[in-house]
C-alpha positions as CSV (number, residue, x, y, z in Angstrom):
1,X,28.5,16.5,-17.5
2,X,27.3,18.2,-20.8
3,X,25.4,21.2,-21.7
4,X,21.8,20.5,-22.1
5,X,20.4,23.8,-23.2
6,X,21.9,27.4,-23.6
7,X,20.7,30.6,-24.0
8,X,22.9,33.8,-25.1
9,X,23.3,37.4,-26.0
10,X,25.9,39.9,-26.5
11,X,26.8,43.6,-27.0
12,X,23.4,43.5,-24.8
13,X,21.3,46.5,-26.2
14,X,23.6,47.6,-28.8
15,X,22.8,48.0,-32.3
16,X,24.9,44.8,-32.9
17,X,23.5,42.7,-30.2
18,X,23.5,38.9,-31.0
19,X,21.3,36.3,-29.5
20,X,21.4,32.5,-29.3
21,X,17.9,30.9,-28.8
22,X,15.8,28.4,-29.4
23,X,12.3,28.1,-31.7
24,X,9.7,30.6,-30.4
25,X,12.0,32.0,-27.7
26,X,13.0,28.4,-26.3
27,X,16.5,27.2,-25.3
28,X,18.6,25.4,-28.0
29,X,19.1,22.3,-26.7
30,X,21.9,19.6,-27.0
31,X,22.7,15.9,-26.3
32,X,25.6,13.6,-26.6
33,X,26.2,14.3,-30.2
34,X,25.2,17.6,-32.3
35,X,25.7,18.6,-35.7
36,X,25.8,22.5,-36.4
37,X,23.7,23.3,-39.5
38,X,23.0,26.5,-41.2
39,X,23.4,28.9,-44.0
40,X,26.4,31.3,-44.5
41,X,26.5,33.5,-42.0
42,X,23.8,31.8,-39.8
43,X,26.0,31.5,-36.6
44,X,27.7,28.2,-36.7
45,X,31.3,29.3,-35.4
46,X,30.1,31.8,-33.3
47,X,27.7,29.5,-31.7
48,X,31.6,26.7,-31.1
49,X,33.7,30.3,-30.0
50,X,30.5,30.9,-27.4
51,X,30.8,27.0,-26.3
52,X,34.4,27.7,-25.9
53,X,34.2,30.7,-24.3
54,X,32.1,29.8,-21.4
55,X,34.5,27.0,-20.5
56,X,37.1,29.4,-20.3
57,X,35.3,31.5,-18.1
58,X,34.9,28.3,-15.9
59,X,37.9,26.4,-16.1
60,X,39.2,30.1,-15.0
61,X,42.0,30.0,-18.4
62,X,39.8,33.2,-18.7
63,X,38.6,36.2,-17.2
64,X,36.0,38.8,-17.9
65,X,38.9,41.1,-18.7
66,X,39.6,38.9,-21.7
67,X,36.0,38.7,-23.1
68,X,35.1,39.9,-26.6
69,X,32.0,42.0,-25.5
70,X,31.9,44.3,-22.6
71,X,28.5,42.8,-21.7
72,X,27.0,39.6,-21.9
73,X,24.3,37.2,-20.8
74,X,24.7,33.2,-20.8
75,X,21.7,30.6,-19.4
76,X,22.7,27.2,-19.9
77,X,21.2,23.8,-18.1
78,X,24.4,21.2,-17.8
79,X,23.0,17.6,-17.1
80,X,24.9,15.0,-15.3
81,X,23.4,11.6,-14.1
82,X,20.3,12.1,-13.3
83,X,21.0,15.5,-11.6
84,X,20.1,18.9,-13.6
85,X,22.3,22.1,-13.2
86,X,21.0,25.4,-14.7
87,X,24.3,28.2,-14.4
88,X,23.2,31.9,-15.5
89,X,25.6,34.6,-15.8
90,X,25.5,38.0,-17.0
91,X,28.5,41.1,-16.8
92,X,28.4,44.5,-17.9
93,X,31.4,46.7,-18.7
94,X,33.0,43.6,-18.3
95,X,31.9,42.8,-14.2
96,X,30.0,40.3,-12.9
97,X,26.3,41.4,-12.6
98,X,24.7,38.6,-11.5
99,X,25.6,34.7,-11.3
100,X,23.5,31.7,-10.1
101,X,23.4,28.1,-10.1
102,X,21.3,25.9,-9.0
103,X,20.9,21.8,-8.7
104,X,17.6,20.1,-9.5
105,X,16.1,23.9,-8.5
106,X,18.2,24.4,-5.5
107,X,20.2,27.6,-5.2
108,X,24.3,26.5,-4.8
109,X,25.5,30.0,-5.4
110,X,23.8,33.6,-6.0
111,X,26.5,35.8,-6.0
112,X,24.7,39.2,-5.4
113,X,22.5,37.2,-2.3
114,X,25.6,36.0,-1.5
115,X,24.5,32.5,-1.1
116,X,27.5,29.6,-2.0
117,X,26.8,26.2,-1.2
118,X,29.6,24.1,-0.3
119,X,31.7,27.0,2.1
120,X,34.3,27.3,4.5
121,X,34.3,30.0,6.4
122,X,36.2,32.4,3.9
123,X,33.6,32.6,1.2
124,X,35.2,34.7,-1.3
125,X,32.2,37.6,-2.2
126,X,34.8,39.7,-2.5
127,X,36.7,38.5,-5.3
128,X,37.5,40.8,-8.1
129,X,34.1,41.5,-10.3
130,X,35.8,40.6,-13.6
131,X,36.5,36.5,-12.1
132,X,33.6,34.0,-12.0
133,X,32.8,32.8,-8.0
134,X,32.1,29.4,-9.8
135,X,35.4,29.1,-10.6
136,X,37.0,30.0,-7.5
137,X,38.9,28.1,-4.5
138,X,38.7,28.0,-0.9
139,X,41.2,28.8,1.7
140,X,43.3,24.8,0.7
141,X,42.9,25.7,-3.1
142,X,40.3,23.2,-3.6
143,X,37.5,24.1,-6.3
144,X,33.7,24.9,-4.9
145,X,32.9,23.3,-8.0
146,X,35.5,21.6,-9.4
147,X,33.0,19.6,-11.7
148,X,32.6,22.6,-13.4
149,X,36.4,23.8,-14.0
150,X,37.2,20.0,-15.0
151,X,34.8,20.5,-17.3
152,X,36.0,23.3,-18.8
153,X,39.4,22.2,-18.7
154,X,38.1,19.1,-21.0
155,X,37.1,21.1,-23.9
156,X,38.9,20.7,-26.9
157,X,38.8,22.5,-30.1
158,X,39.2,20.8,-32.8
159,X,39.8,22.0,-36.5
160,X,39.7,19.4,-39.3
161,X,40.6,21.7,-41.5
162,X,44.3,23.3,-39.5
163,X,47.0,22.2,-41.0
164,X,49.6,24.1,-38.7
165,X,49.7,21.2,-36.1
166,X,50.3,18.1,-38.6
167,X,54.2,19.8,-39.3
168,X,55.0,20.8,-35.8
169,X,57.2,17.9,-34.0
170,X,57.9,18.9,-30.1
171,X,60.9,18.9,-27.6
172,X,59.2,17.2,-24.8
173,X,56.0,14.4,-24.6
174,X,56.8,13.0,-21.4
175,X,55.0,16.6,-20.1
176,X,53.1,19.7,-20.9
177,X,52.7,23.0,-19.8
178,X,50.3,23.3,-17.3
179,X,48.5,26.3,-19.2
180,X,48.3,24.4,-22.0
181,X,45.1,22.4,-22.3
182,X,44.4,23.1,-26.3
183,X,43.9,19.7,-28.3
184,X,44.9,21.8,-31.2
185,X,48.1,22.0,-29.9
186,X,50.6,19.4,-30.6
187,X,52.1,18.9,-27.7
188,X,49.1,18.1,-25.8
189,X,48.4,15.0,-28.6
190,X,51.6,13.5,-28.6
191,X,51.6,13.7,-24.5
192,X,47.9,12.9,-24.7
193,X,48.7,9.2,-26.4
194,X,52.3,9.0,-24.2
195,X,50.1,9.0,-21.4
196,X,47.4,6.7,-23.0
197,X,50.0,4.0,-23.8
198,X,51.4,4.2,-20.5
199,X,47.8,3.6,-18.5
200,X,46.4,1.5,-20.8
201,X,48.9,-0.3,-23.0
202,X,47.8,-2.3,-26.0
203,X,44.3,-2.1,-24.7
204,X,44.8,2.1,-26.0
205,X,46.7,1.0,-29.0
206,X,44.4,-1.1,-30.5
207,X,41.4,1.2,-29.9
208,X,43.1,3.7,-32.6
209,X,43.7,0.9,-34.5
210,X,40.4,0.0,-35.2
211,X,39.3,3.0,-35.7
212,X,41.7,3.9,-38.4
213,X,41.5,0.7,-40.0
214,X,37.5,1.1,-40.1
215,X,38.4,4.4,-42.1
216,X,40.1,2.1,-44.8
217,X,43.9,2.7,-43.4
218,X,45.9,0.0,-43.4
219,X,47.6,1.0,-39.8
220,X,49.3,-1.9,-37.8
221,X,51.1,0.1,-35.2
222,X,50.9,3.4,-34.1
223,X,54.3,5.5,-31.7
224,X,56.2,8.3,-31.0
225,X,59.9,8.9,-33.2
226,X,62.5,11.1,-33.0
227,X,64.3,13.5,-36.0
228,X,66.7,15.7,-34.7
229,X,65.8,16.0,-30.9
230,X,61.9,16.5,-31.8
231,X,59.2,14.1,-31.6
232,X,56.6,13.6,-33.5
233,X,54.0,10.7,-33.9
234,X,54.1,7.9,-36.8
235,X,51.9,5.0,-37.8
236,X,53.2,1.5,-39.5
237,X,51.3,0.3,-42.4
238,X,51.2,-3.1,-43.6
239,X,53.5,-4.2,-40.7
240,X,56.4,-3.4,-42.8
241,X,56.3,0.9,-43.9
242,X,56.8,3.5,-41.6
243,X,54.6,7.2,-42.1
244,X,56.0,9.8,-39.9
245,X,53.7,12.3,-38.8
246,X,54.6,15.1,-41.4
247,X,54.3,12.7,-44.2
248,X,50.7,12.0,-43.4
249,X,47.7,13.1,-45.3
250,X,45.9,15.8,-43.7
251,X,43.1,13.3,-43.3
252,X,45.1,10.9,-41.7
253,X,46.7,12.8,-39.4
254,X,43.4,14.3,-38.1
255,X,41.7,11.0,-37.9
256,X,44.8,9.5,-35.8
257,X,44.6,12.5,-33.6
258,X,40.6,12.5,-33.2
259,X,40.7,8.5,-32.4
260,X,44.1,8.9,-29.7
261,X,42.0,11.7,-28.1
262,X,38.5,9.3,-28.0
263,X,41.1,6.2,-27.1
264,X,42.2,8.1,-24.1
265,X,38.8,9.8,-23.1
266,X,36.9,6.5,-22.8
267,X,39.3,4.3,-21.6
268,X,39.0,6.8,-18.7
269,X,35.9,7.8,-18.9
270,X,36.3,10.9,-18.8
271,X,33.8,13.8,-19.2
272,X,34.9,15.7,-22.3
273,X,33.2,18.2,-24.8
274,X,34.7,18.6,-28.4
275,X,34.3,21.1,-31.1
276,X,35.0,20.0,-34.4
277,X,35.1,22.1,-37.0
278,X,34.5,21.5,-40.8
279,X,34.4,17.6,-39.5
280,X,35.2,15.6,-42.5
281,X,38.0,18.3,-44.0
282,X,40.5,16.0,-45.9
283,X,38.6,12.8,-46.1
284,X,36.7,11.3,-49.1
285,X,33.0,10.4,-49.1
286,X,33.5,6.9,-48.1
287,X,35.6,7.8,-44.9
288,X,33.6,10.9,-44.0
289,X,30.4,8.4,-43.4
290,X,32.8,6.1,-42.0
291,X,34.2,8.7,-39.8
292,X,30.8,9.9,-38.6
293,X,29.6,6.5,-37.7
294,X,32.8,5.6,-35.3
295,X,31.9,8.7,-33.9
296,X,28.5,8.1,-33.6
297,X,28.7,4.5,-31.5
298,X,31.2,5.6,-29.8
299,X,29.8,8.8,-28.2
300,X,26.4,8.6,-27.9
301,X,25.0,8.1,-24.1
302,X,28.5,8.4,-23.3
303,X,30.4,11.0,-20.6
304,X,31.6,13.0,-24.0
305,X,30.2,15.6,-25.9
306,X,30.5,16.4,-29.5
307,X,30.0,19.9,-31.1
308,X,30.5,19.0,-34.9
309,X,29.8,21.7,-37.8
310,X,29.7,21.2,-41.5
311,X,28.6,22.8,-45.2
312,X,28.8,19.3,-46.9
313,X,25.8,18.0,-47.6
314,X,27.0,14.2,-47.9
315,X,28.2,14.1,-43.9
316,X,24.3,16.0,-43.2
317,X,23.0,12.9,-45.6
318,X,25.2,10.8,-43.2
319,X,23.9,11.9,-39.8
320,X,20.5,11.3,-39.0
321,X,18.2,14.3,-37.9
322,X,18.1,14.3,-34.3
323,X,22.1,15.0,-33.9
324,X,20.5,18.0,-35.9
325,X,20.6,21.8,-34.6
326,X,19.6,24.2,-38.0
327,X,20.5,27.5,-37.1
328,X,17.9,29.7,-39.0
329,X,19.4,33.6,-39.0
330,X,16.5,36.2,-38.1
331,X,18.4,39.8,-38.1
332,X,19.9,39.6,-34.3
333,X,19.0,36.4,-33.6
334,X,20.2,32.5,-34.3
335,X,17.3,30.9,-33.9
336,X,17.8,26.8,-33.6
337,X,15.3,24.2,-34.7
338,X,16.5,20.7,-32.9
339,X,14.6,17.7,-32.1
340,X,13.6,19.1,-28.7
341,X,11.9,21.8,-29.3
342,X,10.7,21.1,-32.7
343,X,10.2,17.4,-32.6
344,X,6.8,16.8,-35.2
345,X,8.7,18.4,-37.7
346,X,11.7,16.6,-37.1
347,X,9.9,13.2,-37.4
348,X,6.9,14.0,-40.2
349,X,10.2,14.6,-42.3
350,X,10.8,11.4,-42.6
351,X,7.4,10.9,-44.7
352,X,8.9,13.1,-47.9
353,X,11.4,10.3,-48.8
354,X,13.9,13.4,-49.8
355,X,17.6,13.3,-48.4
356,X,18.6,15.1,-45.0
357,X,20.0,17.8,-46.8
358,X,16.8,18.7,-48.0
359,X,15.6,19.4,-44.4
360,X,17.7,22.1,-44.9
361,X,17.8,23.6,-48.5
362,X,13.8,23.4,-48.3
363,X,13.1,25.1,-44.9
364,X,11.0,22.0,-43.8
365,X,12.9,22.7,-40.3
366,X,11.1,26.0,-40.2
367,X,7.5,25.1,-41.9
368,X,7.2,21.9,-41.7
369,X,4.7,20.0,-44.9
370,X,3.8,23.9,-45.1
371,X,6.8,24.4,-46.9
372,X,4.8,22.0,-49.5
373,X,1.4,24.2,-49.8
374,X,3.7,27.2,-50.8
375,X,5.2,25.1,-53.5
376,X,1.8,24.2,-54.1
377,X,0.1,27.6,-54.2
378,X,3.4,29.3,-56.7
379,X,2.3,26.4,-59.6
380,X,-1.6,27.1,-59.2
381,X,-0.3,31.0,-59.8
């Protein structure tokens, strides 16, 4: 499952109300891979913290009481197979005001027409008005839609940039705390590749491998060690030196980390989204393309989803324009330009022979070869 198209607003007619749309009022839209472009300021990390938010909301780690604006409105379209979900919630005061979702146009739930599609006969209307219905259980505990808290419960947030987690060893891989489902958190990494070991053996081990040693790292083996009654991960290079976890560049560690959690994710093939942050934070030029490429092949048209943002121009040069969302800021509103819903302008760009990261710094998302009359028309002045 991943989100197709989404829709959002908060602090709902408030001087500060924000909006998340598409090009002349459309949805933004998404696929397997998308890179977050924009201007200071334009929206990029709010646009991640909604992502993360709504799978909060669904995986139920969150309630309404929790939400950073009393009143909100999200419309997003999830895709899975060939089958189309489109989930629209809105909450005032922090309540649920109204919430619907549908499948291929077929109403599943419609909490105020109290309409829910699988039931028992205990339908829960009456659950508090700050909890999400699509996130509740019936009478035996099992999920109405448990595709949707599973796929909540897969999102990861990932920041390239944090260095907090690289020089925190843990008491205990062989398990985690059940409320703790954070990829940024060590424990779930080192249990994360305990796990991926176990199921898959050598099969999982040489899968990060590769991928490291694409980025120019010399890895031969990759396990879990012990200082002090806290473990940690390490990786041995050249067959012969050991690198423990804290000695590791930043840009090691996060690579190793990003290429267990891929390892374990396709092995299973599991449905996962991802938010990376700053992707490409502690790497050189050479391994940020490198890095984006692995990525690339490895999750397009898959069951994962990557959310990836970035100010360096040489990983936007890298990645080519239809992973692209721009977000152009308008006053209220982040306004995205993606190959969907702008499409000729995405593909006449490719006649100006000028680098990706001109797409940006020239406006052609917005104008198009208009962009090039203005130029035009300021030398005939």
């Amino acid at each position: 499952m991943i989100i197709k198209a989404l829709k959002y607003i908060r602090h709902i007619g408030e001087p500060r109300e924000w909006r998340i749309i598409g090009k002349d009022d459309d949805y933004a839209y998404f696929g397997n891979i998308n890179l977050l472009i924009g201007k200071n300021a334009s929206g990029k990390s709010r646009t991640l913290n909604v992502i993360r938010k709504i799978a909060n909301l669904l995986s139920g780690k969150a309630n309404l009481k929790q939400a950073f604006s009393p009143s909100e409105y999200f419309e997003l379209i999830f895709t899975e197979a060939e089958d189309e979900y489109k989930y629209t919630l809105s909450f005032k005061d922090r309540e649920v005001t109204d919430e619907v979702l549908t499948l291929n146009d077929k109403v599943l739930l419609d909490r105020n027409n109290r309409i829910l599609t699988p039931s028992d006969n205990n339908i829960p209307f009456n659950i508090p008005k700050h909890e999400l219905l699509i996130a509740s259980a019936d009478a035996s505990g099992k999920h109405y839609f448990e595709g949707f808290v599973r796929w909540g419960e897969s999102l990861k947030n990932y920041l390239f940039s944090n260095q907090l987690e690289k020089n925190r060893l843990v008491r205990d891989y062989i398990r985690i705390d059940d409320n703790d489902r954070d990829i940024d958190d060590t424990d779930v990494l080192i249990y994360t590749f305990h796990k991926g070991k176990q199921e898959f053996g050598d099969a999982f081990i040489s899968e990060i491998i590769s991928g490291m040693q694409d980025l120019g790292y010399y890895v031969s083996g990759i396990g879990i060690d012990e200082t002090d009654g806290h473990y940690g991960l390490y990786v041995e290079e050249d067959g012969e030196y050991t690198v423990s976890q804290r000695e590791m560049s930043q840009g090691m560690f996060r690579s190793l980390s990003l290429f267990v959690l891929l390892g374990y994710a396709r092995l299973n093939n599991l449905s996962l989204c991802l938010l990376i942050d700053d992707i490409g934070e502690g790497l050189d030029f050479d391994s940020s393309k490198k890095m984006i490429n692995i990525v690339v092949k490895r999750v397009n048209k898959s069951n994962m989803q990557f959310f990836m943002s970035t100010n360096d121009r040489y990983i936007m040069n890298q990645i080519p324009l239809r992973y692209w969302s721009v977000i152009d800021r308008k006053y209220n509103k982040s306004i995205f330009y993606d190959y969907t819903n702008s499409k000729d302008t995405f593909e006449d760009f490719k006649y100006t022979g000028l680098n990706n990261f001109d797409f940006l710094s020239t406006d052609f998302y917005r104008k198009g070869f208009g962009i090039m009359d203005e130029e035009e028309d300021d030398d005939n002045d």
